[in-house]
PAVEX-891597 format. One record per residue (C-alpha): residue in one letter; x, y, z. Coordinates in pm, whole numbers, plus 50000, padded with zeros to 5 digits. Layout:
N
NODE / aa / c1 / c2 / c3
NODE / A / X / Y / Z
...
//
This chain:
222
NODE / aa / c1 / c2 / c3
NODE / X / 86627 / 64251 / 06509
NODE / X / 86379 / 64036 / 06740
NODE / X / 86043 / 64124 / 06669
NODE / X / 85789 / 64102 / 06949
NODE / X / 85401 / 63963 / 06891
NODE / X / 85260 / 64304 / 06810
NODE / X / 84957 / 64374 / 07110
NODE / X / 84676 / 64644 / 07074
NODE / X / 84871 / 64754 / 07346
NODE / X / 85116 / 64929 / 07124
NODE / X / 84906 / 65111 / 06892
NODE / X / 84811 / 65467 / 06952
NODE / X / 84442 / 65449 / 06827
NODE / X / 84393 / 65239 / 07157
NODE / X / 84495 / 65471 / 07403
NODE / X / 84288 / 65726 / 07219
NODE / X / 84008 / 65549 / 07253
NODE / X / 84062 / 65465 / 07632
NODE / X / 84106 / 65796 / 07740
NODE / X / 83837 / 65922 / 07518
NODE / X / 83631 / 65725 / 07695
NODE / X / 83814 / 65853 / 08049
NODE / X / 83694 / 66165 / 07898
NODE / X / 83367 / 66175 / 07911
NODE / X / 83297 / 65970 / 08264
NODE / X / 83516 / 66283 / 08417
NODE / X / 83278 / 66480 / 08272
NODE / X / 83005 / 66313 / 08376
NODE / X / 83056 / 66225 / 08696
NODE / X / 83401 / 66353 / 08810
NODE / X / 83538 / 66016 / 08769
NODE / X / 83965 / 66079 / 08753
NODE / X / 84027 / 65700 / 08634
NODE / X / 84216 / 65459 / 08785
NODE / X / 84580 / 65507 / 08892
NODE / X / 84762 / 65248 / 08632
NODE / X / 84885 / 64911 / 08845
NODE / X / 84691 / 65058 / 09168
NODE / X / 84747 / 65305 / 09410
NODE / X / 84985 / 65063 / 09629
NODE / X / 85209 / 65064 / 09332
NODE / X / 85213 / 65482 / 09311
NODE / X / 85264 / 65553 / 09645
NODE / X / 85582 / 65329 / 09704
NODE / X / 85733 / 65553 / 09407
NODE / X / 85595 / 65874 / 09600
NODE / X / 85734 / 65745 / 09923
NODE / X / 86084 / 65707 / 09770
NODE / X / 86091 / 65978 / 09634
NODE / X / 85984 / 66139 / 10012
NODE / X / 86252 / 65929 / 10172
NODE / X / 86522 / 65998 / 09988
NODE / X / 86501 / 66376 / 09814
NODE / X / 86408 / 66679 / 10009
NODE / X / 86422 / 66944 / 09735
NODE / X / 86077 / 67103 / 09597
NODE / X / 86222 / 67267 / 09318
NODE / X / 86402 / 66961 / 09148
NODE / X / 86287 / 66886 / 08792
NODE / X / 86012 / 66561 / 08755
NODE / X / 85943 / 66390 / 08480
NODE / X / 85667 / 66121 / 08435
NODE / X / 85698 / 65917 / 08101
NODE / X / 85347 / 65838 / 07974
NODE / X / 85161 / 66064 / 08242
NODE / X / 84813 / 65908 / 08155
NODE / X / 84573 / 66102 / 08421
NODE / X / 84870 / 66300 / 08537
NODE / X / 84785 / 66078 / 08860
NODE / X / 85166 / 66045 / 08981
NODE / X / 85220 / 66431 / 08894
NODE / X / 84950 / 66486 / 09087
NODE / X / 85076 / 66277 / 09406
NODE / X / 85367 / 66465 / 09345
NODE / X / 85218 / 66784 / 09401
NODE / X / 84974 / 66704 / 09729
NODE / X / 85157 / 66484 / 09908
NODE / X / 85543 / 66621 / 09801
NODE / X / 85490 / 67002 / 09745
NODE / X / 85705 / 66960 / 09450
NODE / X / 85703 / 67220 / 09250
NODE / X / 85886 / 67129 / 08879
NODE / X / 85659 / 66866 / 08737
NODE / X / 85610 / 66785 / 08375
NODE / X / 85412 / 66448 / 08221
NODE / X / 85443 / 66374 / 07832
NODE / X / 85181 / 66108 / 07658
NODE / X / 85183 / 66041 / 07308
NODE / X / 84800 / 66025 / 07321
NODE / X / 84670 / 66395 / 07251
NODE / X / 84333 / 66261 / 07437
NODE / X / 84557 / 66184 / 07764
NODE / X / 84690 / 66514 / 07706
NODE / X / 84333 / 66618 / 07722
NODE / X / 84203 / 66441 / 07993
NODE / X / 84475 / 66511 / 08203
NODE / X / 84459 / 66910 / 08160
NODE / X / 84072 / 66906 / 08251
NODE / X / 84148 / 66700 / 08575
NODE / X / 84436 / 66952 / 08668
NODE / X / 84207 / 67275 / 08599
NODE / X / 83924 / 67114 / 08803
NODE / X / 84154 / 67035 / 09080
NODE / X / 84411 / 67335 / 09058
NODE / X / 84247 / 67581 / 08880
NODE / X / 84478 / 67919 / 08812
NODE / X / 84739 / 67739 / 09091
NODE / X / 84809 / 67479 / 08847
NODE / X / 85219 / 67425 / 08827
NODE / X / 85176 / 67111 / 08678
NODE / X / 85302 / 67048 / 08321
NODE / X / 85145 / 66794 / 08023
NODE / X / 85242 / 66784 / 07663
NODE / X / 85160 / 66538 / 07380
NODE / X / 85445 / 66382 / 07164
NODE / X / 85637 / 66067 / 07163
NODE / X / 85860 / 65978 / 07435
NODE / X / 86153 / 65906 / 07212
NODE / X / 86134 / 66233 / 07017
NODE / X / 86040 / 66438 / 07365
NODE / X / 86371 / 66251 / 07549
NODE / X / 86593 / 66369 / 07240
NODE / X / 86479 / 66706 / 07197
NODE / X / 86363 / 66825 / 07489
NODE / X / 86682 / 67087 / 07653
NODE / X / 86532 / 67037 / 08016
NODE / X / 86730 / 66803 / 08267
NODE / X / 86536 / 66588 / 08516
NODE / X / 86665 / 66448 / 08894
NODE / X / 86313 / 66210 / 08886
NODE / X / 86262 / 66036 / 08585
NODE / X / 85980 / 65832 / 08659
NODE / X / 85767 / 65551 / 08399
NODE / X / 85485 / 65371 / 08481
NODE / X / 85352 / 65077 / 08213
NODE / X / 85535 / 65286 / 07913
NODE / X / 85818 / 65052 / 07913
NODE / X / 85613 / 64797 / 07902
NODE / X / 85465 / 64922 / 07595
NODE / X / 85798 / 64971 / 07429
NODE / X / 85889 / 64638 / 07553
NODE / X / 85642 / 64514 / 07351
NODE / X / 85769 / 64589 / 06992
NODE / X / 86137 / 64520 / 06911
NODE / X / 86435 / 64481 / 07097
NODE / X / 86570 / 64745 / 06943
NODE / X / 86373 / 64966 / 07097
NODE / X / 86512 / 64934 / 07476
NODE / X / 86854 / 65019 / 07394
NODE / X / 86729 / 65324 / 07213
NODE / X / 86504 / 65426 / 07542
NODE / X / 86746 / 65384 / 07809
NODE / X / 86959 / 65581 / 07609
NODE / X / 86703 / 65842 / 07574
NODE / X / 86643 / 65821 / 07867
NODE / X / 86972 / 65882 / 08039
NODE / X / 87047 / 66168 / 07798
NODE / X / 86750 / 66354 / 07981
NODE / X / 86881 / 66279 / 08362
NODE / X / 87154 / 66485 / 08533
NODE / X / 87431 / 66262 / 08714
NODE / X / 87579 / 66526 / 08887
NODE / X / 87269 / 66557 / 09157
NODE / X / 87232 / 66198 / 09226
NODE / X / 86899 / 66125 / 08952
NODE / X / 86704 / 65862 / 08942
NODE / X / 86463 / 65655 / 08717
NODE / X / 86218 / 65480 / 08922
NODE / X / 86057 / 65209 / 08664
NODE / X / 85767 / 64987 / 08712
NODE / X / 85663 / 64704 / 08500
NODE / X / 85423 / 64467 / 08426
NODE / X / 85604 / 64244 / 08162
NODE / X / 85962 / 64251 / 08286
NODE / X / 86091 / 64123 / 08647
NODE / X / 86362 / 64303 / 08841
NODE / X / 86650 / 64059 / 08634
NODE / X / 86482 / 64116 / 08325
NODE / X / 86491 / 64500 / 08384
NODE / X / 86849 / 64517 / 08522
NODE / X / 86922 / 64333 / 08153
NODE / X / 86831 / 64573 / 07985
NODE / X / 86920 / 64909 / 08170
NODE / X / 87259 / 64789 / 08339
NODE / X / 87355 / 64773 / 07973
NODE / X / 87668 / 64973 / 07852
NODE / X / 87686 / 65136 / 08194
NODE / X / 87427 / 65414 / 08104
NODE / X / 87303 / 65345 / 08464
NODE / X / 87357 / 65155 / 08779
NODE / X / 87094 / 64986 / 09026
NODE / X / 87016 / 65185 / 09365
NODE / X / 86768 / 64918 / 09485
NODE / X / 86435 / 64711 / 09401
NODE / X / 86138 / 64837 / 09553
NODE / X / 85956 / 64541 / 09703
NODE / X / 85659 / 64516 / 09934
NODE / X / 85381 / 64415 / 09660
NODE / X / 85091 / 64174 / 09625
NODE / X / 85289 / 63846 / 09547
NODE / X / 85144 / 63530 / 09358
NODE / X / 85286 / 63139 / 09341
NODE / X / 85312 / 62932 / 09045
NODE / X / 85514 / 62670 / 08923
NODE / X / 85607 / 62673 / 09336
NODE / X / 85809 / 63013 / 09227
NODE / X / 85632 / 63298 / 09462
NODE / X / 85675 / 63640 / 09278
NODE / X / 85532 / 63972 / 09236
NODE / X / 85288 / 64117 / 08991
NODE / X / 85457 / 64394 / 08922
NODE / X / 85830 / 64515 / 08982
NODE / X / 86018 / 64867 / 09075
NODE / X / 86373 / 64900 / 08997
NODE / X / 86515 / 65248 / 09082
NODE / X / 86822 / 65314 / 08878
NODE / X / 87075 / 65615 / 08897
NODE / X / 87293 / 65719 / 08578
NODE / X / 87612 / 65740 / 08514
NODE / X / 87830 / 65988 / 08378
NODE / X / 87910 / 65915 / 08003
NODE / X / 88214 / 66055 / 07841
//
């Protein structure tokens, strides 16, 4: 088993400590936080999602919800209407349920629970048609390899083939390659597409982006 060069990144306390903090500048001055990898990044998965579905009742399901930002999007711009986020950081949890009570009030629809994304993928009876992760990869990414077999499985077992799902992924540590590696695996999904369009950067005379979006659909497993 390959193991990764452990990052603060992947411990628990500092999430807790980041959206503590997230915490109290909402309180004091209404501050939501920042959308994770920018709002360009968001809205290209929202716009997908626009272009391409056309049911409001279809299940959502944003892996490592943070601010509930995406759910959010979801809501005002999509008028979706089955949207759940899971963080393992009770203080997301928290943060996200005061900005969705400020915002929504008694018309909230909008779903967050606290647990781990591995346990909540396994357990968990609902089925989802969006599966959608924003930086939690990333995160996983950053332990052992292990680990990605064991989410894409998860993963999959949470999507429903039969109504054309997908998992729209974004990363920060992985290009589009280096994402198909590891999902195209075992033919638990297939690619649909890349989503390009992003701030690019050159080095080494290689131009690339700073981020990537792969959208994958599942496959039917026997």
């Amino acid at each position: 088993m390959e193991e990764r060069t452990e990052s603060t990144l992947t411990k628990k306390e500092t999430w807790d400590s980041t959206f503590d903090h997230e915490i109290l500048n909402f309180e004091d001055t209404g501050d939501e936080g920042e959308v994770w990898f920018g709002e360009d990044v968001q809205q290209k998965a929202i716009d997908y999602i626009q272009d391409n579905f056309s049911a409001k009742d279809m299940h959502v399901l944003d892996v490592g919800t943070g601010n509930a930002a995406f759910l959010i999007a979801c809501r005002e711009e999509l008028d979706l209407e089955n949207l759940t986020g899971i963080d393992y950081s009770e203080k997301s949890i928290e943060l996200s349920q005061k900005i969705l009570n400020a915002k929504f009030g008694d018309d909230n629809i909008i779903t967050v629970k606290q647990g781990d994304a591995f346990e909540y993928l396994e357990e968990e009876k609902e089925k989802y048609t969006i599966v959608h992760d924003k930086g939690t990869f990333d995160v996983i990414y950053m332990m052992s390899e292990d680990n990605n077999h064991d989410y894409v499985k998860a993963i999959h077992f949470r999507m429903k083939p039969e109504e054309n799902s997908r998992l729209i992924i974004t990363s920060c540590n992985c290009t589009g390659s280096e994402l198909d590696g590891i999902f195209l695996k075992e033919d638990y999904f297939e690619k649909v597409e890349e989503i390009k369009g992003y701030r690019t950067m050159k080095f080494g005379g290689v131009i690339g982006q700073n981020v990537s979006t792969c959208v994958y659909k599942p496959l039917r497993k026997e």
